[in-house]
C-alpha positions as a printed NumPy array, in Angstrom:
array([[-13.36 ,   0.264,  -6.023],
       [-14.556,  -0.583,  -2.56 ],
       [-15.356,   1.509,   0.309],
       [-12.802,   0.657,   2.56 ],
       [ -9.991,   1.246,  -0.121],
       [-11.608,   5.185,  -1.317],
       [-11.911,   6.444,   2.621],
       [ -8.125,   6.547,   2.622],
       [ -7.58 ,   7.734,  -0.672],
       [-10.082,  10.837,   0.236],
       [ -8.591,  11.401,   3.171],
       [ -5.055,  11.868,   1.295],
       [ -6.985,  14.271,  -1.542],
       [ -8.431,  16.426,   1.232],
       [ -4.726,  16.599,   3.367],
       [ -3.357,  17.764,  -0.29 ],
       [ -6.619,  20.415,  -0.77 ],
       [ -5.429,  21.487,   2.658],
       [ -1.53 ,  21.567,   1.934],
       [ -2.137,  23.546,  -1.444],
       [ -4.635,  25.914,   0.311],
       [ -2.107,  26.669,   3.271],
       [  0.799,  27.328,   0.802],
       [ -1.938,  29.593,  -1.265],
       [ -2.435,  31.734,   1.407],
       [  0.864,  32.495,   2.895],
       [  1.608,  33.238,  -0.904],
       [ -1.   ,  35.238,  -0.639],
       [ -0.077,  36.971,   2.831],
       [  3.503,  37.539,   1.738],
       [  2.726,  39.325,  -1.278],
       [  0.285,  41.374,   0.706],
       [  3.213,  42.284,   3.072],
       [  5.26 ,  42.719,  -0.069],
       [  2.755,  45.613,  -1.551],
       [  2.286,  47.132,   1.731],
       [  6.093,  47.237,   1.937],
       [  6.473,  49.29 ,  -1.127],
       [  3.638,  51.762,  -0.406],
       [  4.881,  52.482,   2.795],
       [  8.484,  53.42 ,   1.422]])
């Protein structure tokens, strides 16, 4: 594998790392809101 050929590929892992965090969190968030929804009630 040469250098020139893995910069791109890492670039694409670490744009999917940053997808997959992003949909992690507003998982996250909305079951927060979820929970906070049902205590409040």
């Amino acid at each position: 594998m040469n250098e020139q050929g893995g910069s791109k590929s890492t670039r694409v892992q670490i744009a999917g790392l940053w997808i997959a965090a992003a949909s992690l969190v507003l998982a996250l968030l909305r079951t927060v809101f979820d929970v906070l929804e049902v205590m409040g009630r």
